[in-house]
N, C-alpha and C positions, 0 to 999 in steps of 0.2 A: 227736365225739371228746372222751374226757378230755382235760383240761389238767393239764400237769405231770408227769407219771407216763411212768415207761419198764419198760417189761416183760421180762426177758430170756427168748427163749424156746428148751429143748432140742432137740436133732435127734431124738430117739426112735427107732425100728427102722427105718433108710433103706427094709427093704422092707415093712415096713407103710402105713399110711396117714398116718403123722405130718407126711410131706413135703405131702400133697396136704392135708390140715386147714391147714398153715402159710398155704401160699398163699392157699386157702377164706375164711383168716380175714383175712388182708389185704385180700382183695376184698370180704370183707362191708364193705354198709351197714349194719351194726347197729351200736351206739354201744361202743366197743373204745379203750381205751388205746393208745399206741405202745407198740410193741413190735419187737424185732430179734432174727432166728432166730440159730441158735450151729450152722450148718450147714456144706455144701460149694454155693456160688454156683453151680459150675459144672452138677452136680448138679438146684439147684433148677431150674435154667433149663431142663435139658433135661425131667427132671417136668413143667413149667409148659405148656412146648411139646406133651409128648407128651398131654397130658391136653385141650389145646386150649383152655386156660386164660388163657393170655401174661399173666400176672404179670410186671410187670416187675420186676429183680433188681439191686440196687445192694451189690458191696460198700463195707463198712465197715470202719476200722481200729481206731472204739475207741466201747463204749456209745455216749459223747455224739453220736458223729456222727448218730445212728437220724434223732431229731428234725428233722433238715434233711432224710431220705430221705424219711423215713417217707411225705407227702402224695403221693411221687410214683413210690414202688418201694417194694419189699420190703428192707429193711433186712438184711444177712446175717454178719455175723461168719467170717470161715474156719474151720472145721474139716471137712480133707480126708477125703473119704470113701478111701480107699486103695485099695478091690476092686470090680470091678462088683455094680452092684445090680440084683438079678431082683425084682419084684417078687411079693410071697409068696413069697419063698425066701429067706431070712436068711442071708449068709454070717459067720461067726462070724470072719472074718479081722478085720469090719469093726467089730466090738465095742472095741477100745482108741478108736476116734473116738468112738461112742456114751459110753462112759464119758468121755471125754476134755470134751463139750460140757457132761455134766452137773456136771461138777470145773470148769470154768469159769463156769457162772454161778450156782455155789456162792458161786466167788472173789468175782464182782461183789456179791452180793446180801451176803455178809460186809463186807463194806467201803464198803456203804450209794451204790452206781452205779447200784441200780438200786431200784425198790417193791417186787420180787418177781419172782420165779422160777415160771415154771409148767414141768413136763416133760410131754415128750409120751411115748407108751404105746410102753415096751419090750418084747421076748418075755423070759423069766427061762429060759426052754429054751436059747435063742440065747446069752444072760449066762453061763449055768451053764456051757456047752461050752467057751466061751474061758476057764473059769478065775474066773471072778464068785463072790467068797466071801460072799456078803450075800444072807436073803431075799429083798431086792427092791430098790426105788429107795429105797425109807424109811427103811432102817435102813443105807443106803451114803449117804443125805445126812446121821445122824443122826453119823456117822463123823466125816464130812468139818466136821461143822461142831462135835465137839467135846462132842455132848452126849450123855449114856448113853440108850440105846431106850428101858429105862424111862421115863424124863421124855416122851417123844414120844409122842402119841398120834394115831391115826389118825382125821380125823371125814371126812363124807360129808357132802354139803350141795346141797340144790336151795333154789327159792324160799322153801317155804314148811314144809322139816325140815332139821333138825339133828341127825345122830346120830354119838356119840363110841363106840369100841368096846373093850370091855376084851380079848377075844379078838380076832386076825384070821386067817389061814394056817395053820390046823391041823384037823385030822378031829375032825367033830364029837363020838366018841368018846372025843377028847382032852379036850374042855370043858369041863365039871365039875373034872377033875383040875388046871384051870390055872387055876381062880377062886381069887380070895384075895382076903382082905380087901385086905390092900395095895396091891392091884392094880387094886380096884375105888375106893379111896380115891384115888390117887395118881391117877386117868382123873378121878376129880371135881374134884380139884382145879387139873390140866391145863385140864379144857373149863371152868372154872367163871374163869378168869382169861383165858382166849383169849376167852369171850363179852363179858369187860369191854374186852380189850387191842385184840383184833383187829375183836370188832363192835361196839365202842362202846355196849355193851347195859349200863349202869350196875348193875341190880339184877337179873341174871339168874334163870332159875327152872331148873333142871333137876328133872328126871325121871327114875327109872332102869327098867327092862325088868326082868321075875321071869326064872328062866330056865326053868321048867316052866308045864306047864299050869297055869292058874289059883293063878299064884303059888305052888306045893306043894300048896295046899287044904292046909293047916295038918300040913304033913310026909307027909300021903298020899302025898304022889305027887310027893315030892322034899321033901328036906332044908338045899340051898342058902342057898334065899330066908332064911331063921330062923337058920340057922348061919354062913353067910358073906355075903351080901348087906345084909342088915340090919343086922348090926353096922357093916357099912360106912358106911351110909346115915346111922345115929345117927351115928358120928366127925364127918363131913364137918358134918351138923346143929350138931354143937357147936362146929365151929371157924366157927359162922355163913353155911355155906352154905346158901343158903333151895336144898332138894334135897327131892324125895320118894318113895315106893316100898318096897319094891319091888312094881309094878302088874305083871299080867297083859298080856303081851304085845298079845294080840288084841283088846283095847280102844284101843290107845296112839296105832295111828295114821291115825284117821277123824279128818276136816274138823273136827269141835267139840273132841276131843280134843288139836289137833297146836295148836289157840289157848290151852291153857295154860300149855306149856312154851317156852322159848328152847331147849331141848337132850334128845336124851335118852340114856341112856346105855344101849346092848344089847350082851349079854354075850356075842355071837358074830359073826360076818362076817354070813351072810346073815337074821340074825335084822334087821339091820336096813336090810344092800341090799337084802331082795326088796320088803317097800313103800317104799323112795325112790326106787327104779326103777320100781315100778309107778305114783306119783304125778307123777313126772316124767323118763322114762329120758332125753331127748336132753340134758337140762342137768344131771344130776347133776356134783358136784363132787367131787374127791378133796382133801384139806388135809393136811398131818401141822400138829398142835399143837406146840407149844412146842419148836421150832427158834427160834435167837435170829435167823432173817430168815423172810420171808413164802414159802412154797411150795405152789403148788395144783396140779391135773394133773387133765385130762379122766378121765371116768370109765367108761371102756373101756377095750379090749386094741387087741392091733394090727393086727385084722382082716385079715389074709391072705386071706382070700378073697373078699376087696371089692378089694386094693390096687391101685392103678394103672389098675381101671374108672370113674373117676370119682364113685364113689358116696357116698364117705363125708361124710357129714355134720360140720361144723365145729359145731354148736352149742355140744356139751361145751367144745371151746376156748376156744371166746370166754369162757360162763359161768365157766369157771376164772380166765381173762385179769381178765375183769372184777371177779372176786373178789376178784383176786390186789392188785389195784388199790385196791379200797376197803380191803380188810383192809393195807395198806401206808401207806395214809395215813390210817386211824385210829392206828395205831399211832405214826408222828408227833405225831398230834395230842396222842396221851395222853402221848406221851415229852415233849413240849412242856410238856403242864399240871403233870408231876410236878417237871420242871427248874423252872417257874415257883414251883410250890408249896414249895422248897426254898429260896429262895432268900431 
């Protein structure tokens, strides 16, 4: 177990799988921070039971208590669930809770109670129904903590890739149209200060993604790369970011390739989930960058069609947890050395 660290973690889709990861991941031996769910006790217990799990379930009345549960239950925060739960059937009654946990360990993670925040996997169908005016969880945490989307950046994270994205939630015939320089500068220099801040990577290297084949092949076969991408690449170059590109996608991310960069930046959603799921599906990470606290999130949905048979797999959690954990106390560390260097 880490020492020091408290993890606050959200209730996600009561009728997905979030509830039964919670538990999963209490019960792993795998090496996990504490952590305390921001759920309904009542709730978890009966999950626990019906899954044949027996998690045992302690509430709590405030963060600090986790740490004295934690060795010996699951640590639980209240937030009542209101409506019965089917599992795989979302009722939309029950979305003010869901939203309610993740505004709560917003609050803690603002006010430095906790290392980090991970949420667990919402439906955005289920959000939309009750009235949910936000994309997604990213740009309702980006709200909540005060900072414009722009500045936020979304990265993806396993072992051994890094990928920041200038696009994410839009048809890929939207893509091109929503590139811009700014857009691509303003993600360089987002991931280019999170590799210092949050992974303690002092002289980072990134990388950026072409967005056509073979980079354009010199405006053949796109215009992008030479008219907006590049221009990009030089600014960031001059403000001293060691960054390179734009390279040909389908070179980028083989075994010798993925050892020169710390990041790379791909100009679409699946341009750079489909190989970090294919390298590592069960631990891929989800991060938003540059929130002024640490937020990670498994990197799945809410599998309805698994929920409540036991089957899902807590890996993603943990890997998030554990993220959430280091990227929180680097961030001390370095908040530490700038207070010292000031002084």
């Amino acid at each position: 177990m880490i020492d020091n660290d408290l993890i606050a973690l959200t209730m996600g889709e009561p009728a997905g799988i979030s509830g039964e990861l919670t538990l999963k991941a209490w019960l792993s031996d795998s090496d996990k921070p504490t952590f305390f769910a921001i759920d309904d006790p009542d709730r978890m217990l009966a999950l626990s039971q019906s899954l044949n799990i027996n998690v045992p379930i302690e509430e709590i009345s405030d963060p600090k208590d986790a740490s004295q549960v934690f060795l010996k239950a699951l640590p639980v925060l209240r937030e009542k669930v209101p409506h019965k739960v089917s599992s795989g059937q979302p009722n939309y009654s029950n979305t003010p809770a869901i939203l309610s946990s993740i505004e709560r360990a917003v609050d803690f993670a603002k006010n430095n109670r906790v290392t980090g925040m991970v949420t667990n996997p919402v439906n955005k169908t289920a959000l939309y129904a009750a009235g949910f005016k936000y994309p997604g969880q990213t740009e309702f945490l980006s709200a909540l903590s005060g900072q414009p989307p722009s500045e936020t950046v979304m990265m993806l994270a396993s072992k051994t890739l890094r990928i920041s994205l200038v696009t994410v939630h839009i048809a890929i015939s939207e893509i091109a149209n929503n590139l811009t320089i700014d857009a691509i500068t303003a993600v360089g220099r987002i991931t280019y200060a999170a590799l210092q801040k949050d992974f303690n990577i002092l002289m980072p290297k990134i990388t950026v993604a072409a967005l056509n084949p073979h980079a354009g092949e010199n405006k053949s076969i796109g215009k992008e790369e030479a008219n907006i991408i590049q221009p990009a690449v030089e600014i960031l170059q001059r403000e001293g970011i060691n960054i390179d590109g734009p390279h040909p996608a389908d070179t980028l991310f083989h075994n010798s390739a993925r050892q020169k960069y710390d990041a790379v930046i791909c100009m679409y959603h699946d341009q750079g989930l489909i190989p970090l799921k294919t390298i590592d599906f069960a631990n891929g990470v989800n991060i938003t960058l540059g929130l002024p606290f640490v937020r990670t999130s498994p990197d799945h949905g809410t599998a309805f069609d698994i929920a409540g048979k036991g089957y899902a797999d807590e890996s993603s959690l943990l890997s998030a947890m554990r993220l959430a954990s280091e990227m929180g106390n680097n961030r001390k560390k370095n908040f530490s050395k700038t207070v010292t260097s000031n002084q």
